[in-house]
N, C-alpha and C positions, 0 to 999 in steps of 0.2 A: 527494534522497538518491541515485535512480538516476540524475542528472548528475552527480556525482561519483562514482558509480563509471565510468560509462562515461567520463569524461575521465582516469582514473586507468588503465582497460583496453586502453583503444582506443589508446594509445602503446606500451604493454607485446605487447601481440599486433603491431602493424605492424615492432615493432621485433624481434621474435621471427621473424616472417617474414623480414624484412632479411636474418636474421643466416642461415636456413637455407639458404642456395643457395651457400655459401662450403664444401665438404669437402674443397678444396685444399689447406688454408690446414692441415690436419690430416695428411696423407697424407707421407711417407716421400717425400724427392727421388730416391731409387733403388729402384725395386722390387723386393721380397725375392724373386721369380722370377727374378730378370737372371740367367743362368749365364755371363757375362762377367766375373761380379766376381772369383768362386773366395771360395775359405776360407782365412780367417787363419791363419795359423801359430800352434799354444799350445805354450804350454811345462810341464815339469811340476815341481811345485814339491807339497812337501807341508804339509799344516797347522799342523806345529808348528816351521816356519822362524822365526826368531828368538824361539822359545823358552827363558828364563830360571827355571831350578830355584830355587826362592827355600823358605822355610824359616820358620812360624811363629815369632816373638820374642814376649816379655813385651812389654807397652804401654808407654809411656813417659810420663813424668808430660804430659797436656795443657797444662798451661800456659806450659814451657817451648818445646815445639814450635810453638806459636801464637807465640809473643814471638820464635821464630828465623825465623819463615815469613812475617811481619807487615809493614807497614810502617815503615821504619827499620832492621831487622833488628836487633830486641835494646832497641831504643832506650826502648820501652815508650812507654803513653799520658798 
């Protein structure tokens, strides 16, 4: 029983080792210290930019709008 856990562990640990000596591979190609880059330019815009006043309606029978939105458009099953 403990050979197979130790041939089940003993790749999962080596390979776990392997993997921790890489924190390059994680890191930012510019570091957020550089005072060379400067700051982007933002613009101002507010939150209700392309906002449409729309207006509660009655529901419309569903089975028409299914049969217009469907495939075939109309053509029915």
């Amino acid at each position: 029983m403990y050979r197979y856990l130790l041939a089940a562990a003993l790749p999962l640990a080596l390979a776990a080792c392997a993997a921790s000596n890489r924190p390059a591979d994680i890191l930012p190609a510019v570091s957020p210290v550089d005072s060379g880059l400067g700051i982007r330019s933002t613009h101002h815009h507010t939150v209700l930019d392309g906002y449409t006043h729309r207006v509660p309606v009655n529901p419309k029978p569903w089975r028409q709008q299914n049969d217009s939105q469907g495939p075939g458009a109309g053509g029915g099953s």
